[in-house]
C-alpha positions in Angstrom: 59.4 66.7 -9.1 60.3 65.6 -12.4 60.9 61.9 -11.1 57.2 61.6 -9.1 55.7 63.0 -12.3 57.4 60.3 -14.4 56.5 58.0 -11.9 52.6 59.0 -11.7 52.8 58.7 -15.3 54.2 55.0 -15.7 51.9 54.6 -12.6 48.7 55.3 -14.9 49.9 53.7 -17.8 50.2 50.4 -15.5 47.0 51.2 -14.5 45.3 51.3 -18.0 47.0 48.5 -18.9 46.2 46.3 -16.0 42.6 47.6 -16.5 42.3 46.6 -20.5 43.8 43.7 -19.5 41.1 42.9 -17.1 38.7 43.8 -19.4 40.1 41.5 -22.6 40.0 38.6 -20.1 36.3 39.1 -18.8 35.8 39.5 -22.6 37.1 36.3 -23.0 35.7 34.7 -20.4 32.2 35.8 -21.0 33.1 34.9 -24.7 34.3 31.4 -23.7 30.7 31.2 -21.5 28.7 32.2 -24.5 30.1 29.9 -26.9 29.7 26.9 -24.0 26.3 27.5 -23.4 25.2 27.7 -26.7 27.4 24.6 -27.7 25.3 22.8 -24.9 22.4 24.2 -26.5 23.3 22.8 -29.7 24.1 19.8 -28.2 20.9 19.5 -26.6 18.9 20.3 -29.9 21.2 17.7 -31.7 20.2 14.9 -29.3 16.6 16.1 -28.8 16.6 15.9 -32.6 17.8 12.2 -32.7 15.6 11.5 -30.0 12.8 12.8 -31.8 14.0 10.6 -34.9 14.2 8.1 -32.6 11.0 7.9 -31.3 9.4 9.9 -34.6 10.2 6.6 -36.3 6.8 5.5 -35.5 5.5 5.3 -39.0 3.8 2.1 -40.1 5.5 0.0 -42.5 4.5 -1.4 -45.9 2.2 -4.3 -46.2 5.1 -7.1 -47.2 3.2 -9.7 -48.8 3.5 -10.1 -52.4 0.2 -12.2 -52.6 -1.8 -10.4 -49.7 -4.2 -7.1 -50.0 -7.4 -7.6 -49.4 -7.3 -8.5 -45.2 -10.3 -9.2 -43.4 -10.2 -8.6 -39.6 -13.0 -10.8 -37.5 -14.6 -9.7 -34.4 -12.1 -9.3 -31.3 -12.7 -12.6 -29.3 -13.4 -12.4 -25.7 -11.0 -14.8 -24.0 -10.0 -13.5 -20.7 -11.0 -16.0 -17.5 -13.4 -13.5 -16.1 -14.8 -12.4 -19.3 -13.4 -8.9 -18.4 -14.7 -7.1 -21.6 -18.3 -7.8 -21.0 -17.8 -5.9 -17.5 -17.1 -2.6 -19.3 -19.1 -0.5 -21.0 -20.7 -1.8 -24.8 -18.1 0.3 -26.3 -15.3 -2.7 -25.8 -17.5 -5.6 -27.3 -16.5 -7.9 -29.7 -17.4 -6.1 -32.9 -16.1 -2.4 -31.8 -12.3 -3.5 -30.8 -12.7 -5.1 -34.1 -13.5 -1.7 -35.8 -10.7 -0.3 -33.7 -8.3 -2.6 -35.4 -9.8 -2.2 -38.7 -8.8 1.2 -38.9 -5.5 0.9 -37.1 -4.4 -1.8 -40.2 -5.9 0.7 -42.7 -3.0 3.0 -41.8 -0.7 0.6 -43.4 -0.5 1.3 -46.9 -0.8 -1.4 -49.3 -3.7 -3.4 -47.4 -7.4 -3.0 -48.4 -9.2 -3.6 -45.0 -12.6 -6.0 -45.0 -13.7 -4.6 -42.2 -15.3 -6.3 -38.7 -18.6 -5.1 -39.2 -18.8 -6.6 -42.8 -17.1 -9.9 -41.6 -19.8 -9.8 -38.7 -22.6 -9.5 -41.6 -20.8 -12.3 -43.9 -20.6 -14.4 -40.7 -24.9 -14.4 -39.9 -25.7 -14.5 -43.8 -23.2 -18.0 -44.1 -24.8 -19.0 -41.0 -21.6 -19.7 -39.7 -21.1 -20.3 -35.8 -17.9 -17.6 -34.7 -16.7 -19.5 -31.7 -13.0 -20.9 -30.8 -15.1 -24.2 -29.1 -14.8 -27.7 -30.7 -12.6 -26.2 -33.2 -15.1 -24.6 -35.4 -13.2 -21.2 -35.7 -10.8 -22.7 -37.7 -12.8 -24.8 -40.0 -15.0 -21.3 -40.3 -11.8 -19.2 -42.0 -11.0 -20.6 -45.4 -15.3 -20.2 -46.0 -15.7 -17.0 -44.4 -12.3 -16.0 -46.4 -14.2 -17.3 -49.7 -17.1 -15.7 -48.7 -15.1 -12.3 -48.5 -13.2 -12.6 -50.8 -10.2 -11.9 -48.9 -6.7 -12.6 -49.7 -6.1 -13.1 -45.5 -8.1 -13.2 -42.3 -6.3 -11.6 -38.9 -8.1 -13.3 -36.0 -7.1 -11.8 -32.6 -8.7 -12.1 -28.8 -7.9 -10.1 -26.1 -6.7 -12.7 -23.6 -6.3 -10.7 -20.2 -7.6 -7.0 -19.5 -6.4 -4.9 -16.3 -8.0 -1.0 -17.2 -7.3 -0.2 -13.3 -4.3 2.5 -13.0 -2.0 1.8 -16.0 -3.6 -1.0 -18.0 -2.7 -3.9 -19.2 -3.7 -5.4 -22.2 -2.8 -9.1 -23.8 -3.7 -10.0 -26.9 -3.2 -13.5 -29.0 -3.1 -12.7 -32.8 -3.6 -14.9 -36.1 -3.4 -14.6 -39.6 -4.8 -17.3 -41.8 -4.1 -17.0 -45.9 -6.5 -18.7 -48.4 -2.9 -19.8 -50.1 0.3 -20.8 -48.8 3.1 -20.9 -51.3 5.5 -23.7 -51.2 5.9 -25.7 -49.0 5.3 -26.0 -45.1 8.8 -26.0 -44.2 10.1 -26.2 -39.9 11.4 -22.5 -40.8 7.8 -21.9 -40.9 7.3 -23.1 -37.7 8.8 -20.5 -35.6 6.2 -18.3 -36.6 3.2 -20.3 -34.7 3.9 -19.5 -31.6 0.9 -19.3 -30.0 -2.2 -21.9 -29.6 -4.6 -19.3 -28.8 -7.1 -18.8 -30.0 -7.2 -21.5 -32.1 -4.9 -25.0 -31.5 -1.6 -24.9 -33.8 -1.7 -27.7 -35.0 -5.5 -27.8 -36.4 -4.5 -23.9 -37.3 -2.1 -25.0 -39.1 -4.0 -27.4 -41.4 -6.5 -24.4 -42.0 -3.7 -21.9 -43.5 -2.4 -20.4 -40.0 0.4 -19.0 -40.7 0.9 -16.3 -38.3 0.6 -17.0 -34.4 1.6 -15.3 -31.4 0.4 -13.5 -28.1 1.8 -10.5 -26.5 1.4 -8.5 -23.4 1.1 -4.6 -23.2 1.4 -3.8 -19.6 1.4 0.0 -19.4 3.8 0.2 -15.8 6.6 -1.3 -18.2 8.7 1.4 -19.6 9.2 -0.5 -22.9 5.3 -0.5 -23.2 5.2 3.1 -21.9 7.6 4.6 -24.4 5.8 3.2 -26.7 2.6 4.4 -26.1 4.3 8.3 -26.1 5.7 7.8 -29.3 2.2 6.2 -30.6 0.3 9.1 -29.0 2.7 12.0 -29.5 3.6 11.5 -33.2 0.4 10.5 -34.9 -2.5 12.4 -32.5 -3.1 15.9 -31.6 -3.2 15.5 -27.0 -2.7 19.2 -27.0 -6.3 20.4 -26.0 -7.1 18.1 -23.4 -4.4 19.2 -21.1 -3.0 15.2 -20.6 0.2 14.1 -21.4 0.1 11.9 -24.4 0.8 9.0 -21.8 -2.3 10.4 -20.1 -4.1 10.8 -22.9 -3.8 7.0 -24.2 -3.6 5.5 -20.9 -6.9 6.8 -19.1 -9.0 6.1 -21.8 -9.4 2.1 -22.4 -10.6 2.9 -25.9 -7.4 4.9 -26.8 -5.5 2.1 -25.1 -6.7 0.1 -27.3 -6.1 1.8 -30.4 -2.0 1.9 -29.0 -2.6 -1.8 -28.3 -4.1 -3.1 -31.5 -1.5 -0.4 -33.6 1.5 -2.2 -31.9 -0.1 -5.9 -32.6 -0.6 -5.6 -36.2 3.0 -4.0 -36.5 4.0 -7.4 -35.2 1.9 -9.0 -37.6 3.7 -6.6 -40.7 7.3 -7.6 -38.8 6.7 -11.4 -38.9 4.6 -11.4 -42.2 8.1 -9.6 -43.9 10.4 -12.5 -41.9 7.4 -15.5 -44.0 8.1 -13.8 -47.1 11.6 -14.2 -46.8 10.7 -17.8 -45.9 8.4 -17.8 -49.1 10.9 -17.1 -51.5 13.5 -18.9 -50.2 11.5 -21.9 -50.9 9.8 -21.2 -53.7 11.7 -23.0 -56.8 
């Protein structure tokens, strides 16, 4: 008896331990689990975090010319073959894109915006003809810059317009100065890189010193990631219930705003790369 007691007691003891050692190891393992889960968690919020960064890195630069505040912007030309613009409501004519990007560059710090209602006025009291035929845009700048006042003139056109589905949008953008420092150098040259809407060359001679054309086709996922960090970081979608894709792709006017935004970052971009140019000739 003594011997099957002894043995029932070693029996239990086995037990107990074979039972806290179960227990330690589900311990462990739902420890290990834990600490997995929330280092994926933490891993997520980590990357989510750059990403937001990332994308949260849609902030508007600094105006980057030393001799360049006040910026008038003229009425957004009509260019496409069809005349597209004219087909949509009165909201997308010539002088309302023009306010659209008026207060998209007045988001840049450092510029004081003419805007395209008061160019519009300056243009009718010079009696000057607004027009990119026989070349009378460009020999209307410098005098409608005088007449301004203004340090700069951005010229842009919308040059094809799709608003079916996801839009597409291409704009040609210029920016004439009433000064050019130093002189014209080739370097220079790879900034013209458009002829539209006024001719390079005859541009040139007029103080073009910014040209280029770009397209914003909303089905490309370059142009659509940059529409949701546009629209996510800098405007409220919340209450409509839209995606911020939805948001600035069904509406042409919020398109626009996206479109006109991403143009005259181009326009800071390239103006910081003529600076550079500037100085480096400048004696």
């Amino acid at each position: 008896m003594e011997f099957e007691t002894t043995g029932l007691a070693e029996f239990a003891s086995v037990t107990i331990r074979r039972r806290r050692l179960l227990q330690n190891l589900n311990s462990r393992r739902k420890f290990r689990a834990l600490t997995s889960c929330l280092g994926i968690a933490a891993l997520a919020l980590v990357l989510s975090g750059c990403w937001m960064l990332h994308v949260g890195q849609v902030v508007n630069p600094d105006n980057p010319f030393r001799d360049i505040r006040r910026i008038a912007i003229a009425p957004v030309l009509d260019l496409t073959v069809d005349q597209a613009l004219k087909a949509t409501d009165a909201g997308y004519g010539a002088v309302a894109l023009g306010t659209i990007l008026s207060t998209e560059i007045a988001q840049f710090d450092g510029f004081e915006v003419i805007r395209s209602e008061e160019v519009l006025n300056a243009i009718r009291t010079e009696k000057m003809v607004w027009t990119v035929e026989d070349g009378v845009l460009q020999l209307q700048a410098p005098r409608l810059m005088k007449a301004l006042r203004a340090d700069a003139l951005l010229v842009c056109a919308v040059t094809d317009f799709d608003p079916y589905g996801d839009p597409r949008v291409s704009v040609a953008a210029q920016l004439f100065v009433g000064s050019v420092r130093g002189r014209w150098s080739a370097d220079l040259n790879r900034l013209l890189q458009s002829g539209r809407p006024v001719d390079i060359a005859s541009g040139r001679e007029q103080g073009m010193v910014i040209s280029f054309e770009r397209v914003y086709d909303a089905q490309q996922r370059r142009t659509r990631e940059r529409v949701e960090a546009y629209a996510r970081y800098k405007h409220d979608t919340s209450e409509r219930g839209l995606t911020p894709f939805e948001v600035f792709t069904r509406d042409t006017g919020n398109y626009f705003r996206f479109v006109f935004n991403q143009v005259v970052r181009e326009v800071v971009r390239q103006g910081g790369e003529l600076e550079e140019l500037w100085n480096k000739d400048s004696p």
